[in-house]
C-alpha positions as CSV (number, residue, x, y, z in Angstrom):
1,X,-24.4,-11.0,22.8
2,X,-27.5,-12.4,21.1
3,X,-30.8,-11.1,22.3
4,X,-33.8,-13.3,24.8
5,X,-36.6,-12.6,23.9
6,X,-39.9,-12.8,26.1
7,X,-42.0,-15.8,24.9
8,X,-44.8,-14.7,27.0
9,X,-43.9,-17.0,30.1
10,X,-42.4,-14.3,31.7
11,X,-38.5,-15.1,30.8
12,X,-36.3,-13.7,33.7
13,X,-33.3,-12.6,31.3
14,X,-35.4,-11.3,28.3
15,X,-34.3,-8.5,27.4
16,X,-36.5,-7.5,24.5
17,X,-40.0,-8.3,22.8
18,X,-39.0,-9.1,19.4
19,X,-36.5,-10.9,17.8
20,X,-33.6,-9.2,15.4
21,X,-35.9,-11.3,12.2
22,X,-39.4,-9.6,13.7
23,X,-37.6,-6.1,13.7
24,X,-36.1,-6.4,10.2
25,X,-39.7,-7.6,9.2
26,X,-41.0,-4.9,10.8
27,X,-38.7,-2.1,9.2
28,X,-39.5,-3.4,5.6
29,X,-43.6,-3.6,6.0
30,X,-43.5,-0.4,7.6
31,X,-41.5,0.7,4.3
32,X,-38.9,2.2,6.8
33,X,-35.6,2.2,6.2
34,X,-32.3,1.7,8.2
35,X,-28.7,2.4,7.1
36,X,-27.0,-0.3,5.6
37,X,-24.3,0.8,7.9
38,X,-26.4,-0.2,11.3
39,X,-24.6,-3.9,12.1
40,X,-26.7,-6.0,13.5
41,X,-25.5,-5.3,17.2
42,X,-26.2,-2.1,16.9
43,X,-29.7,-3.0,16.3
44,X,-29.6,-5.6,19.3
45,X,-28.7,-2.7,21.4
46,X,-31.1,-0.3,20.1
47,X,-33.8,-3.2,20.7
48,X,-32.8,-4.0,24.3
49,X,-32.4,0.1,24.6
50,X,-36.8,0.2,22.9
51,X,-37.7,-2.8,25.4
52,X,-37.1,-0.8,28.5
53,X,-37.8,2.8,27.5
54,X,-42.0,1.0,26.4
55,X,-41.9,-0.5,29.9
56,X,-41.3,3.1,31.1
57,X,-44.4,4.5,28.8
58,X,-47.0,4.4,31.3
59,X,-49.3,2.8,34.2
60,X,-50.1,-0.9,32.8
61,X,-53.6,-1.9,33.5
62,X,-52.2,-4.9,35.2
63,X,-49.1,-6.1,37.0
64,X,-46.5,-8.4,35.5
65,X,-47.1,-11.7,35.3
66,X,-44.4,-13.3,37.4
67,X,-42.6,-12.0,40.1
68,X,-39.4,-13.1,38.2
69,X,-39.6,-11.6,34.9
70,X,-37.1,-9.3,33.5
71,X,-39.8,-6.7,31.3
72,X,-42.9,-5.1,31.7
73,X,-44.9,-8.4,29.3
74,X,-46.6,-10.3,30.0
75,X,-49.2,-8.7,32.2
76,X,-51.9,-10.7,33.9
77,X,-54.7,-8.7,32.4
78,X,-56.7,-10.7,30.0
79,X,-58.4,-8.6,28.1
80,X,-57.2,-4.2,27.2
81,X,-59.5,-1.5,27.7
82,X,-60.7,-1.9,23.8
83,X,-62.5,-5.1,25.4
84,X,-60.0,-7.0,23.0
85,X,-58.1,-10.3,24.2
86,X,-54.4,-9.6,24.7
87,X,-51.5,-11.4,23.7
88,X,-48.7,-12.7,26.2
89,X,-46.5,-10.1,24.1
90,X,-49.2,-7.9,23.1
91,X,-48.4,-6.6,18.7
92,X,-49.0,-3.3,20.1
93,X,-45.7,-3.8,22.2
94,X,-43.8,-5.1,19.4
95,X,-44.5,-2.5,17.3
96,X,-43.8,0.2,19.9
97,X,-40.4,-1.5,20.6
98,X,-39.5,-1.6,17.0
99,X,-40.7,2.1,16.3
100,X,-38.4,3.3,19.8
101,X,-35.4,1.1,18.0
102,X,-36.0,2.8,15.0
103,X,-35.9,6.3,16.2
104,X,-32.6,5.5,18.3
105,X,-31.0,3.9,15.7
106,X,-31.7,7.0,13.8
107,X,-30.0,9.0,16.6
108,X,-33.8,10.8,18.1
109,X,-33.3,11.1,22.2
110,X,-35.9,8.6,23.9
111,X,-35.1,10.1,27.2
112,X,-33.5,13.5,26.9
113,X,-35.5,16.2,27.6
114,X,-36.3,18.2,23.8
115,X,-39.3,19.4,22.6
116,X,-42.0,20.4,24.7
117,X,-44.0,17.8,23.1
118,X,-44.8,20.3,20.1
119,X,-47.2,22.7,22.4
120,X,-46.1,25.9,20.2
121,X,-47.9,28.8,20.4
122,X,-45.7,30.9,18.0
123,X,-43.0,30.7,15.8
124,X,-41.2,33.0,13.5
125,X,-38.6,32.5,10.5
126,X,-36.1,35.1,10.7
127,X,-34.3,35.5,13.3
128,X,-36.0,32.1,14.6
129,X,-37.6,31.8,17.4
130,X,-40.4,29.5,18.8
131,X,-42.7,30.1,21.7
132,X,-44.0,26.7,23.7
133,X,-47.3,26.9,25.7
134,X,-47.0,27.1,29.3
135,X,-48.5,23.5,30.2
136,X,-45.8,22.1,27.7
137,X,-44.2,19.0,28.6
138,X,-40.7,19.5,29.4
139,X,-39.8,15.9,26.7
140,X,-40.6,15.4,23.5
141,X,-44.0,12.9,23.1
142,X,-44.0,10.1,20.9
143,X,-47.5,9.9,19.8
144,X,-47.8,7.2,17.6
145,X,-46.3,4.8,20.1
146,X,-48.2,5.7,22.4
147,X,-51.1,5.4,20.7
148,X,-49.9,2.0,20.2
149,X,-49.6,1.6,24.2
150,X,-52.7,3.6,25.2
151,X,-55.3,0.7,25.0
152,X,-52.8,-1.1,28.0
153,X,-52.7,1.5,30.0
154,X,-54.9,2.8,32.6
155,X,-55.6,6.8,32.5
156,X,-54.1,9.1,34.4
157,X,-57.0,10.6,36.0
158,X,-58.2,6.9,36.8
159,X,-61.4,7.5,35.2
160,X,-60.7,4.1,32.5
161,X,-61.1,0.9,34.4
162,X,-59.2,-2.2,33.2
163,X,-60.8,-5.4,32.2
164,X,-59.2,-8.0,34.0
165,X,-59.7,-12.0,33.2
């Protein structure tokens, strides 16, 4: 099943950000690299899979902009909390899509609770053992993605207020 992508009308079946061309564009700038193996509806799914798990990244500094839309984007904020203009599909979305495909395609958990978001306070080599902090997050943290996200998204203490067109 091909992919619809959101155009930044607020498309009611879209069911992803960028196109199968925009991710493989994305993958080869990035100098990333995908198995030659991955078909090309394996990446659709791992796309549609990215699309939903950014929509799940955090509070948006604005709504959707139609009732009707399938995803997260557009958003009816004009401007991000950088004071930039933002896209209908902002890059920053795109990117953060194409990095979640990329680390399910490569077989990393998006959802699965792992890591402790890399809070360690010790670790040992033999016998191994690894000790997390007690304010650890229970899931791994993506931090590059969501430094991608974080200028859409409003803080959790409240204390960032969005700029709204």
């Amino acid at each position: 099943m091909a992919l619809v992508p959101e155009t930044g009308t607020g498309v009611a079946n879209a069911d992803t950000f960028v196109t199968l061309a925009e991710f493989a564009a994305y993958v080869t700038a990035q100098a990333r690299t995908i198995a030659a193996t991955v078909t090309d509806a394996q990446k659709e799914g791992a796309l549609r899979y990215a699309a939903k798990w950014v929509g799940t990244r955090g509070n948006w500094i604005a709504g959707r902009l139609t009732t009707t839309q399938a995803l997260d984007f557009p958003i009816s904020a004009s401007y991000d909390l950088k004071n930039k203009a933002i896209a209908a599909v902002p890059q920053a979305v795109k990117d953060a899509q194409c990095e979640a495909a990329i680390a399910h395609i490569t077989g990393e958990s998006l959802a699965e609770p792992l890591k402790r978001g890399g809070a360690i306070v010790a670790a040992s080599v033999g016998p191994v053992s690894v000790t997390y902090a007690g304010n650890a997050p229970a899931g791994s943290t993506y931090r590059f993605i969501d430094s991608l996200l974080r200028p859409l998204m409003l803080s959790s203490g409240g204390s960032i207020q969005a700029v709204l067109g």
